[in-house]
Gaussian input, Z-matrix of N, CA and C with variables (Angstrom, degrees):
# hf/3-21g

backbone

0 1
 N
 C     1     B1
 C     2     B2     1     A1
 N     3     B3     2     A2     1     D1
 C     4     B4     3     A3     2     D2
 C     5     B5     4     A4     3     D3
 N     6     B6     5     A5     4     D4
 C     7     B7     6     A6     5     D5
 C     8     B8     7     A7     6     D6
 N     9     B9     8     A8     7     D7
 C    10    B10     9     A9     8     D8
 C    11    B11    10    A10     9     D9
 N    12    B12    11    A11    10    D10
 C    13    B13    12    A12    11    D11
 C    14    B14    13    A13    12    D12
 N    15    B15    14    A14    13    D13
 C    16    B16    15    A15    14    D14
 C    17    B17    16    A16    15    D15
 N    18    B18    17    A17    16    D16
 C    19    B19    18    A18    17    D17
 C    20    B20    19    A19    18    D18
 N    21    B21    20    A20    19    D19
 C    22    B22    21    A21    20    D20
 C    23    B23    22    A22    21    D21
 N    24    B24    23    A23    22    D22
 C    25    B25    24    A24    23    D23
 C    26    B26    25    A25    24    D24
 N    27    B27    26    A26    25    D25
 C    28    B28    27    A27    26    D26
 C    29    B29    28    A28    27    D27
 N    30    B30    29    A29    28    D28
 C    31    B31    30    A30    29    D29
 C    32    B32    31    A31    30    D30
 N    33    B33    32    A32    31    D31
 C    34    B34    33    A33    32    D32
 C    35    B35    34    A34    33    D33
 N    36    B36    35    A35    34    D34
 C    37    B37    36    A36    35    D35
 C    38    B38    37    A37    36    D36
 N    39    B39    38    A38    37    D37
 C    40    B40    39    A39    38    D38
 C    41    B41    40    A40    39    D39
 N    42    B42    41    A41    40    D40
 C    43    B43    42    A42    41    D41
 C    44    B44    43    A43    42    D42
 N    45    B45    44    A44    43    D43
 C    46    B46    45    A45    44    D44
 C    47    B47    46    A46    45    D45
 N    48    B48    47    A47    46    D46
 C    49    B49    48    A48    47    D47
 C    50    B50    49    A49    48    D48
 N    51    B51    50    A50    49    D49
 C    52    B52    51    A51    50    D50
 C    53    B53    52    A52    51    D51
 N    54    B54    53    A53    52    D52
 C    55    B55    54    A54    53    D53
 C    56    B56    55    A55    54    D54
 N    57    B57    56    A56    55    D55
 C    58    B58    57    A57    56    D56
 C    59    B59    58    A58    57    D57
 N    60    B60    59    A59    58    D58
 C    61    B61    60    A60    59    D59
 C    62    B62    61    A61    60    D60
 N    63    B63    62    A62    61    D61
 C    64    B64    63    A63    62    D62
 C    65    B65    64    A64    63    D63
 N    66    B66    65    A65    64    D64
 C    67    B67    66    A66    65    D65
 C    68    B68    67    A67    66    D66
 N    69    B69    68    A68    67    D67
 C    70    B70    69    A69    68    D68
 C    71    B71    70    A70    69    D69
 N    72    B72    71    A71    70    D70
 C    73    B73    72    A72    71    D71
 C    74    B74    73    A73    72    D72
 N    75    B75    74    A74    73    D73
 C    76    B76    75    A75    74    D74
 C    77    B77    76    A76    75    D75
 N    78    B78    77    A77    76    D76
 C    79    B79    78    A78    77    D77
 C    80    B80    79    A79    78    D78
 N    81    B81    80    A80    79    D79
 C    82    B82    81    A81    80    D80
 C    83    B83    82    A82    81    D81
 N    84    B84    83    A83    82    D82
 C    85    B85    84    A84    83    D83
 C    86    B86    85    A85    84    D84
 N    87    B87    86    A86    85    D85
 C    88    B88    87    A87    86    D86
 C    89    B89    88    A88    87    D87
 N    90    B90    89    A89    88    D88
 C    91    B91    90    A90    89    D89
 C    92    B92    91    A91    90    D90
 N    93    B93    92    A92    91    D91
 C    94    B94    93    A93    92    D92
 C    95    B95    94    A94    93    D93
 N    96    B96    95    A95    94    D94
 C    97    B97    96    A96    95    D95
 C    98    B98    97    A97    96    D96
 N    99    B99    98    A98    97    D97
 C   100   B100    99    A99    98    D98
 C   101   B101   100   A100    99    D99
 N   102   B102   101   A101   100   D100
 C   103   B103   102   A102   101   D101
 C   104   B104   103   A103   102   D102
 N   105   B105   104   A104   103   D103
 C   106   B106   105   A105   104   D104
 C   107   B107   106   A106   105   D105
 N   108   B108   107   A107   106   D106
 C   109   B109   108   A108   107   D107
 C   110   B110   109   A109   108   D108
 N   111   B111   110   A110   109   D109
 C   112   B112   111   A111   110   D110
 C   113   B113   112   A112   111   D111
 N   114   B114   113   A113   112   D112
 C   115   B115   114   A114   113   D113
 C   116   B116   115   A115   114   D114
 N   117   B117   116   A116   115   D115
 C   118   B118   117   A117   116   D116
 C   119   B119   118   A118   117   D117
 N   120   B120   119   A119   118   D118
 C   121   B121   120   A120   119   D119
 C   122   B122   121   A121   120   D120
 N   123   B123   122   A122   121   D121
 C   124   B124   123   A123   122   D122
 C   125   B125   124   A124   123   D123
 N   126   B126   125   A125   124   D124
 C   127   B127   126   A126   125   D125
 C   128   B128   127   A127   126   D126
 N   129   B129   128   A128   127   D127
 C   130   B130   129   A129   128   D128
 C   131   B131   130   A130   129   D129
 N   132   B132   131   A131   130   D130
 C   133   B133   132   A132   131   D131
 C   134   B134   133   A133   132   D132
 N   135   B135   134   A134   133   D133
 C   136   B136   135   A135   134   D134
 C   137   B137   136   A136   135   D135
 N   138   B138   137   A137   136   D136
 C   139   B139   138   A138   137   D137
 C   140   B140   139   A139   138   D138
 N   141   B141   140   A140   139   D139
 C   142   B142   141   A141   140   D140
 C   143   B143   142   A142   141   D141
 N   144   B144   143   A143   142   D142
 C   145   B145   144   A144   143   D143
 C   146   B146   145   A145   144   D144
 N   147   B147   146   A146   145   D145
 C   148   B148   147   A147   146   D146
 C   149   B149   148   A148   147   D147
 N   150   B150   149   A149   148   D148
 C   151   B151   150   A150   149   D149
 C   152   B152   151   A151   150   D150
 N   153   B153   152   A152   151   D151
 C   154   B154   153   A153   152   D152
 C   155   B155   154   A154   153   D153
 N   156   B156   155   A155   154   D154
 C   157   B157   156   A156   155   D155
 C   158   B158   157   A157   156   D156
 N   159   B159   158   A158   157   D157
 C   160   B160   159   A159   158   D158
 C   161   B161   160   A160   159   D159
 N   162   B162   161   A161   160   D160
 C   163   B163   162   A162   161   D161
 C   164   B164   163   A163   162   D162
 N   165   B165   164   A164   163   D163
 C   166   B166   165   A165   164   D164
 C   167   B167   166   A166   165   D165
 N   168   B168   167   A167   166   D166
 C   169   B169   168   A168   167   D167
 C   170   B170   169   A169   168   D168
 N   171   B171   170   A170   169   D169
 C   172   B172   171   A171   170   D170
 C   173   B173   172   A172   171   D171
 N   174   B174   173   A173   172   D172
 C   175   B175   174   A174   173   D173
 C   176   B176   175   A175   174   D174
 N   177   B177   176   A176   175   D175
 C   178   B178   177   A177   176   D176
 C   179   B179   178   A178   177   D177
 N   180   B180   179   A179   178   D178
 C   181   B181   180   A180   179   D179
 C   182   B182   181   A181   180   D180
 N   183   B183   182   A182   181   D181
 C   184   B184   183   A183   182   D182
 C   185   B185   184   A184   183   D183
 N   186   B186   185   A185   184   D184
 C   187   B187   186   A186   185   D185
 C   188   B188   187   A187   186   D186
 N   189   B189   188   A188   187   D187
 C   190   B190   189   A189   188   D188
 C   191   B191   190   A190   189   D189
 N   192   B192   191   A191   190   D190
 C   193   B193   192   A192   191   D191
 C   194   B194   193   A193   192   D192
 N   195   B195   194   A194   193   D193
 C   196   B196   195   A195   194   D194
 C   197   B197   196   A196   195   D195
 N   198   B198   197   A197   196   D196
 C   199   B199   198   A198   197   D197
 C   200   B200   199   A199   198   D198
 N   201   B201   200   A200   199   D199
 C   202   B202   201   A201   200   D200
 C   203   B203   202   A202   201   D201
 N   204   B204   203   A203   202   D202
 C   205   B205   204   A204   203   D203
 C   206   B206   205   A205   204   D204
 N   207   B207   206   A206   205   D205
 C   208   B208   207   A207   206   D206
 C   209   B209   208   A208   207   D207
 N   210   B210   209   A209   208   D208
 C   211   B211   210   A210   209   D209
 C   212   B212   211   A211   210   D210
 N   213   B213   212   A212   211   D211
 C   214   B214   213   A213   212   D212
 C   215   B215   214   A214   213   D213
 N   216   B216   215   A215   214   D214
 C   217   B217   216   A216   215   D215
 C   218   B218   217   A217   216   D216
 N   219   B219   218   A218   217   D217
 C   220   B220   219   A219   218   D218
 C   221   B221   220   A220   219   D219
 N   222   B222   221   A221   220   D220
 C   223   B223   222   A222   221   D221
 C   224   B224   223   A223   222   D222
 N   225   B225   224   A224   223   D223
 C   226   B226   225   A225   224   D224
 C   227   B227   226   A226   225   D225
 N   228   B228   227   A227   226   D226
 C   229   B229   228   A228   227   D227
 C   230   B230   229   A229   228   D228
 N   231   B231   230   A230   229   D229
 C   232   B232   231   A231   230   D230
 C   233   B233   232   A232   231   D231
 N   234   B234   233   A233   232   D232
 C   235   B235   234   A234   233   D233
 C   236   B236   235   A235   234   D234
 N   237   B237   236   A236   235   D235
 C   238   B238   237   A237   236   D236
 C   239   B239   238   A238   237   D237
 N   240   B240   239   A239   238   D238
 C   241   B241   240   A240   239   D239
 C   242   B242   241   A241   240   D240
 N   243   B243   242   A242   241   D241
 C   244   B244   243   A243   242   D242
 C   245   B245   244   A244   243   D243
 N   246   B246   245   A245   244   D244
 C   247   B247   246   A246   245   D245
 C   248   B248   247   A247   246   D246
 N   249   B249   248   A248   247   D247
 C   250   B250   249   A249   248   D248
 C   251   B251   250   A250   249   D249
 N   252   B252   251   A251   250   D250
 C   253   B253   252   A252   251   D251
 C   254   B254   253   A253   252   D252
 N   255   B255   254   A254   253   D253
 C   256   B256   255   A255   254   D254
 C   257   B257   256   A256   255   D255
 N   258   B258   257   A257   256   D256
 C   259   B259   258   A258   257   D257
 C   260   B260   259   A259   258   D258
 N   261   B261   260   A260   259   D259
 C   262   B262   261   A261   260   D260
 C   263   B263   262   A262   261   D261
 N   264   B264   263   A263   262   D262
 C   265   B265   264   A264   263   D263
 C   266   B266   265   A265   264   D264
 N   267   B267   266   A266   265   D265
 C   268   B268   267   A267   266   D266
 C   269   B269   268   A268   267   D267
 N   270   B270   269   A269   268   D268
 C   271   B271   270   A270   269   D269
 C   272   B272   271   A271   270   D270

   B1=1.4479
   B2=1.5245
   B3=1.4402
   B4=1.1070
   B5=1.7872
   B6=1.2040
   B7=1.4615
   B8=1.7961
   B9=1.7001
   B10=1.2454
   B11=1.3522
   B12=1.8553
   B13=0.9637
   B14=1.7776
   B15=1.1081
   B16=1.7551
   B17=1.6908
   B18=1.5792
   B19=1.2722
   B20=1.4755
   B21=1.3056
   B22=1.8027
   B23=1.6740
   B24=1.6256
   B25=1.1691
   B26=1.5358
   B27=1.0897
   B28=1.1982
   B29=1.8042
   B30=1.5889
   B31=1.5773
   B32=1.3281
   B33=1.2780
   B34=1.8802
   B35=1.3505
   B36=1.5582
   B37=1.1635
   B38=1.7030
   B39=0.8937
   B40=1.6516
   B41=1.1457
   B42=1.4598
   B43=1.5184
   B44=1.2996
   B45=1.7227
   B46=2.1781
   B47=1.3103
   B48=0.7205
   B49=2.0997
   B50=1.0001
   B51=1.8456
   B52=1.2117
   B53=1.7330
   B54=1.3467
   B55=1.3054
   B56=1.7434
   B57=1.3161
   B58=1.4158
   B59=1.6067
   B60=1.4725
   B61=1.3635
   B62=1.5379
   B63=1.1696
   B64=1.3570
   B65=1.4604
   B66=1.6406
   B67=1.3533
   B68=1.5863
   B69=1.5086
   B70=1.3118
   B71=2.0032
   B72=1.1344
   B73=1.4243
   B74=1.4659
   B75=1.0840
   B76=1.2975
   B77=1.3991
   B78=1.2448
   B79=1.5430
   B80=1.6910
   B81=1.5019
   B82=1.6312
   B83=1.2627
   B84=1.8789
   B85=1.4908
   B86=1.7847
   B87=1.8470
   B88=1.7000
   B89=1.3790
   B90=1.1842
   B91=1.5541
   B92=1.8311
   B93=1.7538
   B94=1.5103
   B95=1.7173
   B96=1.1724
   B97=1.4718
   B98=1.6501
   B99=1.4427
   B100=1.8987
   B101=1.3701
   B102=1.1548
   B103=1.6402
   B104=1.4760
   B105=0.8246
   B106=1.7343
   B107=1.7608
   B108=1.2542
   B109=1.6793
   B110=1.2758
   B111=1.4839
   B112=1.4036
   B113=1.3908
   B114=1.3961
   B115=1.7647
   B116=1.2228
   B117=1.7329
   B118=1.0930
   B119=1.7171
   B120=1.4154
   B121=1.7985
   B122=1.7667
   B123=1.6268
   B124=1.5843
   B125=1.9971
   B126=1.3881
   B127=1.6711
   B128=1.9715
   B129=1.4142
   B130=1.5706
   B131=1.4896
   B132=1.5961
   B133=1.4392
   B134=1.6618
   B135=1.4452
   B136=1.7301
   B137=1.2108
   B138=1.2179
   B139=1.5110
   B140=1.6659
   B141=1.5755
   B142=1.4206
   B143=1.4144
   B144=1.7023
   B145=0.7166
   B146=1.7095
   B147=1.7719
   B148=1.5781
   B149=1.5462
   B150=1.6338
   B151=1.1266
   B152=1.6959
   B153=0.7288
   B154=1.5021
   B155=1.3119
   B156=1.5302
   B157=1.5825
   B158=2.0572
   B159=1.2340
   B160=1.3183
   B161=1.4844
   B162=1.4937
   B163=1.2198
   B164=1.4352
   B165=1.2237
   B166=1.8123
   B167=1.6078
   B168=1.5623
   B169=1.4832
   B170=2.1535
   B171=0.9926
   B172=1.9451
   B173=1.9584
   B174=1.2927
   B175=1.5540
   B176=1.7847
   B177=1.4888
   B178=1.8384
   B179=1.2117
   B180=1.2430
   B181=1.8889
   B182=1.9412
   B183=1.6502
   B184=1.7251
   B185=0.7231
   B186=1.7901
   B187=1.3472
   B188=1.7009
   B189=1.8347
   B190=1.5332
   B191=1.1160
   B192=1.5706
   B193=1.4548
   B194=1.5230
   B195=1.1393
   B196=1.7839
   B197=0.7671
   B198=1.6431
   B199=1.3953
   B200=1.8061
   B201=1.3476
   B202=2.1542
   B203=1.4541
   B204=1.3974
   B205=1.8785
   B206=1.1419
   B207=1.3776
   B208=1.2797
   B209=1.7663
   B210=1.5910
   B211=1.2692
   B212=1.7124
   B213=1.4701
   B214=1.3196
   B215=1.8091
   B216=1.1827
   B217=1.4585
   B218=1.5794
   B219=1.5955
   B220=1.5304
   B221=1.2401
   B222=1.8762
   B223=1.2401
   B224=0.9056
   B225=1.1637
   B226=1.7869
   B227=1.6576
   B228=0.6286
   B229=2.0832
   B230=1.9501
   B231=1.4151
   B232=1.8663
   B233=1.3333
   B234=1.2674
   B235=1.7943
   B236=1.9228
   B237=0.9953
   B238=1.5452
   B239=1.4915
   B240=1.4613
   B241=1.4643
   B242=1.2446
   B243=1.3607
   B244=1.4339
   B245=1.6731
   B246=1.2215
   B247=1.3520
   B248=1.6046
   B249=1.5899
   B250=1.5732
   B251=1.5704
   B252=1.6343
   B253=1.3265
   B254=1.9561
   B255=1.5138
   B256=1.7351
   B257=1.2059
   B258=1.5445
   B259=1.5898
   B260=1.1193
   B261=1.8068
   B262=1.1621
   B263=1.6521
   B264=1.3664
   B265=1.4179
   B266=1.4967
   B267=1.7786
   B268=1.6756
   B269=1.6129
   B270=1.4060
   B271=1.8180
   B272=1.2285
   A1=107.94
   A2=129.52
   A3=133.92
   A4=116.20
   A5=130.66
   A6=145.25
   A7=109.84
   A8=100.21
   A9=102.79
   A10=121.25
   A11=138.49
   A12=142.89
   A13=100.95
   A14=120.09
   A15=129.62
   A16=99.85
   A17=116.89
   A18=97.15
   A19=127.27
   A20=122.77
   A21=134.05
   A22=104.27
   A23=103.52
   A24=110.80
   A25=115.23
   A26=130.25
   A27=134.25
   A28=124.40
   A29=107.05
   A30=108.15
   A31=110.34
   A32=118.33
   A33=108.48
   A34=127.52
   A35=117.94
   A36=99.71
   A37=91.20
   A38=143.58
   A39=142.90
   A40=120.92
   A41=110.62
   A42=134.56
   A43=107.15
   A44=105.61
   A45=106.85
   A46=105.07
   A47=149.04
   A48=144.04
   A49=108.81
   A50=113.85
   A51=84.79
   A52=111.50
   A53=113.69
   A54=105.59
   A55=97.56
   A56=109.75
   A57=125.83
   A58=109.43
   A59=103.79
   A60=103.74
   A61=108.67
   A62=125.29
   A63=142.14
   A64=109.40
   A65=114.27
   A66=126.96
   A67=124.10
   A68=104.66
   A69=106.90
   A70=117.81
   A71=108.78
   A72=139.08
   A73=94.93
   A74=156.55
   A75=152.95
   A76=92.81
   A77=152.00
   A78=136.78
   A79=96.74
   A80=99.35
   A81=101.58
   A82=110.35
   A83=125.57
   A84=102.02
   A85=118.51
   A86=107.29
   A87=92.89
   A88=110.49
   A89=153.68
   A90=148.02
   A91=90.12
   A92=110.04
   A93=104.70
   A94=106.96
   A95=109.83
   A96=133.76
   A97=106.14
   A98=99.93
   A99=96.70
   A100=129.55
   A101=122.46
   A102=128.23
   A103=121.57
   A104=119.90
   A105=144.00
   A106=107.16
   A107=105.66
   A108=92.12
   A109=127.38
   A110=114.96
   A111=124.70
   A112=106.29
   A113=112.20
   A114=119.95
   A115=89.53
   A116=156.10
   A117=161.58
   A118=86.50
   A119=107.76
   A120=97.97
   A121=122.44
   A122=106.26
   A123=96.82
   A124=80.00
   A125=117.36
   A126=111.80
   A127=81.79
   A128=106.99
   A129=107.95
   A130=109.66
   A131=104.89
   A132=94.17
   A133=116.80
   A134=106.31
   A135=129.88
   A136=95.83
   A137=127.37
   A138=126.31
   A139=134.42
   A140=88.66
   A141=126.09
   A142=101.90
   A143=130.54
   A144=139.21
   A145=139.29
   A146=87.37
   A147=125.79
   A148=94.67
   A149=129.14
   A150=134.78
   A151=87.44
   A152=148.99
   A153=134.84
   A154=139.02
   A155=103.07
   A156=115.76
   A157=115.05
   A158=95.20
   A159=93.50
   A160=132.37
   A161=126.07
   A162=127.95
   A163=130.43
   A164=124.81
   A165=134.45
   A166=88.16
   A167=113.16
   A168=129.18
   A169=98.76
   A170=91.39
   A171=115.83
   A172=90.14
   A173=98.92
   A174=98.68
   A175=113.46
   A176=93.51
   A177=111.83
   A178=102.82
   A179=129.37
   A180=104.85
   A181=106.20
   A182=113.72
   A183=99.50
   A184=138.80
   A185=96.99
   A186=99.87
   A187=116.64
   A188=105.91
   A189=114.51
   A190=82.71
   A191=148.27
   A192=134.59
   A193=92.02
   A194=111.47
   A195=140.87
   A196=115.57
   A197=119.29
   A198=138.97
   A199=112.97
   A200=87.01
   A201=95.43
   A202=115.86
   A203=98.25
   A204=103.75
   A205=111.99
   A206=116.93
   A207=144.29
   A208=102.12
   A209=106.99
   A210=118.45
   A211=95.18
   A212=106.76
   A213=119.60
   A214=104.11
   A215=120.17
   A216=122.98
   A217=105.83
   A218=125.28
   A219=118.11
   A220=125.73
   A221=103.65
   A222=93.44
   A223=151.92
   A224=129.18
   A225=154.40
   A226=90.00
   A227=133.25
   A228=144.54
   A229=84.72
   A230=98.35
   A231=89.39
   A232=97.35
   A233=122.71
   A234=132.70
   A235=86.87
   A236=139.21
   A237=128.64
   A238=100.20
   A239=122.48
   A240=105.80
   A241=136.23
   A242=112.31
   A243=137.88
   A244=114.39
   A245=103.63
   A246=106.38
   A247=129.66
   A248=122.17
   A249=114.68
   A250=107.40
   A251=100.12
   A252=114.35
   A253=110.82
   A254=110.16
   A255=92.64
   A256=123.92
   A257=129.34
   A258=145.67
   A259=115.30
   A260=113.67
   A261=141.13
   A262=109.72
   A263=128.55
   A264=130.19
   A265=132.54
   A266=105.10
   A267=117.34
   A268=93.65
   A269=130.89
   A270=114.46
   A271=89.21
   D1=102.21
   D2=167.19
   D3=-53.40
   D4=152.04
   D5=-157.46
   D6=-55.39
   D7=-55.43
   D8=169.91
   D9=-42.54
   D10=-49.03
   D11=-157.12
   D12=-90.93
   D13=-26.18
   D14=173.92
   D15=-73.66
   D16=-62.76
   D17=169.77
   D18=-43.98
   D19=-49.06
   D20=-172.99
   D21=-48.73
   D22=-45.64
   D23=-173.45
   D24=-88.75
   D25=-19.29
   D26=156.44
   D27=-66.55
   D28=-36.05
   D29=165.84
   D30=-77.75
   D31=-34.00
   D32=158.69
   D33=-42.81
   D34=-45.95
   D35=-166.85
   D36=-86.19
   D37=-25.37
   D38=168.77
   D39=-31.49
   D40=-36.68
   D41=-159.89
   D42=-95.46
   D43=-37.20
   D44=170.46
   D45=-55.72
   D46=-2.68
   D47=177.84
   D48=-88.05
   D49=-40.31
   D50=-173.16
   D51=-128.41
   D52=43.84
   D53=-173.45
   D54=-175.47
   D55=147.64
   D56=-170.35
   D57=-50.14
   D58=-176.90
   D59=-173.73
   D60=-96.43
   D61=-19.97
   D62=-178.26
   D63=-69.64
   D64=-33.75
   D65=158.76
   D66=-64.73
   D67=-28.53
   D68=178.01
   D69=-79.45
   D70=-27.23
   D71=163.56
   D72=-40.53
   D73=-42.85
   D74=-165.50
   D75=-98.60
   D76=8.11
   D77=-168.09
   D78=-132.03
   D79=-38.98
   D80=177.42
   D81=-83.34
   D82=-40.38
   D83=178.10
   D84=-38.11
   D85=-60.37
   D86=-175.36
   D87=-64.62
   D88=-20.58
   D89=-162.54
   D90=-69.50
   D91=-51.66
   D92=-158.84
   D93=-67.31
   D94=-17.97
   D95=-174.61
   D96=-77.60
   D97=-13.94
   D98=-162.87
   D99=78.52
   D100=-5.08
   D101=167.56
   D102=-85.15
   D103=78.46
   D104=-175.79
   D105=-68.94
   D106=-40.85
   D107=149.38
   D108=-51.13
   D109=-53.97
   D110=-160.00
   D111=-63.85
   D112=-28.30
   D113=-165.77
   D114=-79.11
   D115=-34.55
   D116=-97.88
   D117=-142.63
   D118=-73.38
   D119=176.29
   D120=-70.12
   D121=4.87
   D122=-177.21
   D123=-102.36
   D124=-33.31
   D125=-163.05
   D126=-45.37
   D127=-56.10
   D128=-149.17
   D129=-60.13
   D130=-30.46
   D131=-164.35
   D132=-89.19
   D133=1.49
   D134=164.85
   D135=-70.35
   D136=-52.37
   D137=175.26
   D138=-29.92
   D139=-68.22
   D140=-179.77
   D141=-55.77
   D142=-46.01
   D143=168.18
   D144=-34.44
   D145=-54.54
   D146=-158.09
   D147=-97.13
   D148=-26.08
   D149=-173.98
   D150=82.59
   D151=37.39
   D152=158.39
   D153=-86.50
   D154=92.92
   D155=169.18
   D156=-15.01
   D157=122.39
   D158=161.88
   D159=-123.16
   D160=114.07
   D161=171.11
   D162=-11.83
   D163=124.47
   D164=-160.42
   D165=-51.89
   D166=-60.89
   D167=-170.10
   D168=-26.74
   D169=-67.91
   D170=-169.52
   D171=-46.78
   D172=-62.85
   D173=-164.61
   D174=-50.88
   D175=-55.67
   D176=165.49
   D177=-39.73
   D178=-60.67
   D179=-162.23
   D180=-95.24
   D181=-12.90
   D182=150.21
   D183=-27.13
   D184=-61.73
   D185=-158.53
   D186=-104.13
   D187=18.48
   D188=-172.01
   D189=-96.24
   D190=-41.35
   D191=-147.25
   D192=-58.60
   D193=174.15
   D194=-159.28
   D195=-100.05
   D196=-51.63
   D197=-143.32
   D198=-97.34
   D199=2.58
   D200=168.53
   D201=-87.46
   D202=109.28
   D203=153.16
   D204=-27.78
   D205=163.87
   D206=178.23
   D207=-62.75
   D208=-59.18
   D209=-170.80
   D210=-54.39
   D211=-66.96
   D212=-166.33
   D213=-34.15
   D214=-55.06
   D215=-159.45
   D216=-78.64
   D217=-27.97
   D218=142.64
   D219=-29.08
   D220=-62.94
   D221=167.09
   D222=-59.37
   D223=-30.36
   D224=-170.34
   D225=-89.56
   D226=-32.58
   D227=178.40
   D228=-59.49
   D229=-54.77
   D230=-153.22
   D231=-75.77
   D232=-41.57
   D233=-161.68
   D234=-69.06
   D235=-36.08
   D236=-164.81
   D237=-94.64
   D238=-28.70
   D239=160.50
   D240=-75.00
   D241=-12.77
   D242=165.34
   D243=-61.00
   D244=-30.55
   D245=-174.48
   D246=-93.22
   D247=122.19
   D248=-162.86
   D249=-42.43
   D250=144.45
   D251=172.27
   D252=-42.87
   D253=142.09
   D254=169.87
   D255=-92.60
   D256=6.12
   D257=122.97
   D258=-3.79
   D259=-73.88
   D260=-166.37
   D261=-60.43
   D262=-36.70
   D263=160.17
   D264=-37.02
   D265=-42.84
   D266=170.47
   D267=-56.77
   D268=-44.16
   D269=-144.43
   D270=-92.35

């Protein structure tokens, strides 16, 4: 299992705590499909959604993978600043 597909599957199970299963359905369709990006920009944009803080760990290996366009990593830049600090979870 290359990194991309461990991350996808690792922000999945992150994502069962805090959000339905019908929500999770958008992260597993691309994983079962093989697109480990796609699971990665739908994990985030459930996020963005849900207001859900994401762990430094999650953000660090996002935004190290390789394999993001230029455009793509704008995006993923705006969707992770969008998202509450994970500080902000302890208060």
């Amino acid at each position: 299992m290359d990194e991309s597909t461990l991350l996808a599957h690792a922000l999945r199970d992150y994502m069962r705590k805090n959000v339905e299963e019908s929500e999770l359905g958008f992260i597993d369709s691309p994983l079962d499909a093989g697109e480990p990006y796609s699971a990665i920009t739908s994990a985030l944009s459930i996020a963005q959604h849900f207001s859900i803080p994401m762990p430094p760990v999650f953000v660090d290996h996002i935004t190290a993978l390789s394999s993001w366009t230029s455009s793509e990593r704008t995006n993923l830049e705006r969707q992770l600043e969008s998202l509450p600090a994970w500080w902000e979870l302890a208060s």
